[in-house]
N, C-alpha and C positions, 0 to 999 in steps of 0.2 A: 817546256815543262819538265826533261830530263833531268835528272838527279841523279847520283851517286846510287847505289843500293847499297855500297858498303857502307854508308850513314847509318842505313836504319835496321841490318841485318840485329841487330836487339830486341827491334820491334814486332818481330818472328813473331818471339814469344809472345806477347804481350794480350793477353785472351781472358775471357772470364765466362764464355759460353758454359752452360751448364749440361745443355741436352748433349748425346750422342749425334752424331753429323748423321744424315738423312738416310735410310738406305735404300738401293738400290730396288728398284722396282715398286717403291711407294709412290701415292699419287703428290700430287702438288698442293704442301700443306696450307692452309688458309688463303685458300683459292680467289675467294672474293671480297678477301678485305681491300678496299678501300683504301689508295696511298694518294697522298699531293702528287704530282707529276710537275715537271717543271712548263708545264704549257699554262699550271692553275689547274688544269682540270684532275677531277678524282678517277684512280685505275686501278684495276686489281690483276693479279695476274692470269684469271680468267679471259677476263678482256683482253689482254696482251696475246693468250694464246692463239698462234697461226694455224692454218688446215692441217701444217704439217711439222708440228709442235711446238715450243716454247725453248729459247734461250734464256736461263735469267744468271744475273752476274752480280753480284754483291761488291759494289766499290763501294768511291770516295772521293775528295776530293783534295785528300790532303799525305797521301799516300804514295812515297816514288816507285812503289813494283808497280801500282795503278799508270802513275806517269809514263812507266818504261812500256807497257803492253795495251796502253790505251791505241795507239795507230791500230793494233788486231782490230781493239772493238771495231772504228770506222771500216775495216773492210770486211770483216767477217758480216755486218749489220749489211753493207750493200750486196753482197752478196748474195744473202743468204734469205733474208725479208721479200727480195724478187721468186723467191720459191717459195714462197706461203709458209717459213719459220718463223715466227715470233720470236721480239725479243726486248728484254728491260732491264735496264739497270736500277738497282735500289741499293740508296745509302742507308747504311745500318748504323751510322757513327750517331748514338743518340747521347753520347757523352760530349761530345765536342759542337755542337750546332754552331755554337756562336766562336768557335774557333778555326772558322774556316770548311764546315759540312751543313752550311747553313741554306736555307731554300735558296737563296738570291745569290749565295757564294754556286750552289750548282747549277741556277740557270745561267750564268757567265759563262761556266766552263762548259755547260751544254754548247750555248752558243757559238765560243771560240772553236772546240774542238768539232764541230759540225757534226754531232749527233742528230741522227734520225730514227732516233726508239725513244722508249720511254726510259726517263731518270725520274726515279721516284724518293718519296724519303719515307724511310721507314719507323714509322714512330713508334719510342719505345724501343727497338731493335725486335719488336714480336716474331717477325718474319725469321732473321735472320737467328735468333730462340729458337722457331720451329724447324729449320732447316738441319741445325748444327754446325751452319756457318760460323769460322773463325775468323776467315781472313779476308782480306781485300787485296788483289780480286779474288773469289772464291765461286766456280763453275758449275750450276745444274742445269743439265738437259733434260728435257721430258718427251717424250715419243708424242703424236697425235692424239694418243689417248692418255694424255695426260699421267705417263709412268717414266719415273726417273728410271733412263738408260745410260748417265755418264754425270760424273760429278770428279772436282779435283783445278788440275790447271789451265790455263790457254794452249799452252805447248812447251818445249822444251829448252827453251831462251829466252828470257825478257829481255836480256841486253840487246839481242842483236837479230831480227824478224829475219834475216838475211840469211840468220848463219841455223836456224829452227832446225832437226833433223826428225823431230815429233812432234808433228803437229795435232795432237790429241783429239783436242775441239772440233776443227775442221775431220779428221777421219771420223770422229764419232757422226757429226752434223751429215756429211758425204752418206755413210751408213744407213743412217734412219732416213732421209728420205729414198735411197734406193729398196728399203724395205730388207736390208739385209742385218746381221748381227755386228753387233758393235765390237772392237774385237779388242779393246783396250777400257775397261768401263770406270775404272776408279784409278788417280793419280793424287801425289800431297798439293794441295793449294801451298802456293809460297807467296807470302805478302806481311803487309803492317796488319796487327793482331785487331781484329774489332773494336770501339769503343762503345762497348754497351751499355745501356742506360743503367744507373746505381737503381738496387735493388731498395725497397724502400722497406 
């Protein structure tokens, strides 16, 4: 699934989010709406949340930053799920469904890429509205009690897991379950811009 990122470094831009991006120590906006998950079954991000809090991760499935930094998702998720952190991926492309972010186009790539969380679709892009998510991928952490303590990127390479020297996510993830301060809280998400649903 690797791609170029110099293809779509255009794509940056390419946003029409209205709200301000989420801030820091707010709780987890529309906790219990209700998303398809790629199982069928309905989830919200309350139910996603673990003992010892919640990863949620705004992709895609048509996205090559997503392509590039998707292998994190699969190890951060085994990792991190055996410590009681929760975690979900929701697609916000509510512009593109039938252009490849479609329910059946992500349970494919669930399947392929051996996802064990939830991928959900967010309809409408509400969530991704309430967040202030722009980008795909784009990072919210939330403590056990449900309070945003880190939003931004994966880490400090998408090209190359190998060569990472900030691994963000994981120190902040490390952090809140040790019970200690996160010590890097907000980073810029870099990815292909959201395709939000037309304003009607």
């Amino acid at each position: 699934m690797k791609k170029s990122l110099m293809l779509i470094l255009p794509l940056i831009l390419v946003t029409t989010a209205a709200a301000g991006e989420l801030e820091l120590g707010s709780a987890i906006p529309l906790g219990d709406v209700k998303m398809t998950d790629v199982s069928g079954r309905k989830v919200s991000l309350n139910d996603a949340m673990g003992k010892n809090g919640l990863l949620v991760i705004f992709s895609c499935n048509t996205c090559p930053w997503v392509d590039a930094w998707e292998d994190r998702y699969i190890v951060i998720s085994q990792k991190y799920q055996k410590k009681d952190v929760g975690m979900i991926a929701i697609n916000p492309n509510a512009a593109s469904r039938g252009n490849g972010d479609g329910l059946t186009d992500m349970q494919k790539r669930a399947k392929e890429a051996g996802y064990t969380f939830h991928y959900t679709v967010d309809e409408g892009s509400q969530l991704a509205s309430a967040f202030g998510a722009t980008r795909t991928p784009h990072i919210y952490l939330f403590s056990k009690e449900g309070k945003l303590i880190y939003r931004g990127a994966i880490d400090d390479n998408a090209r190359k897991a190998r060569k990472v020297k900030k691994p963000y996510l994981i120190n902040a993830i490390d952090a809140m379950i040790e019970g200690k301060p996160v010590s890097v809280t907000s980073t810029k998400a870099l990815g292909c811009g959201i395709k939000f649903a037309a304003k009607e």
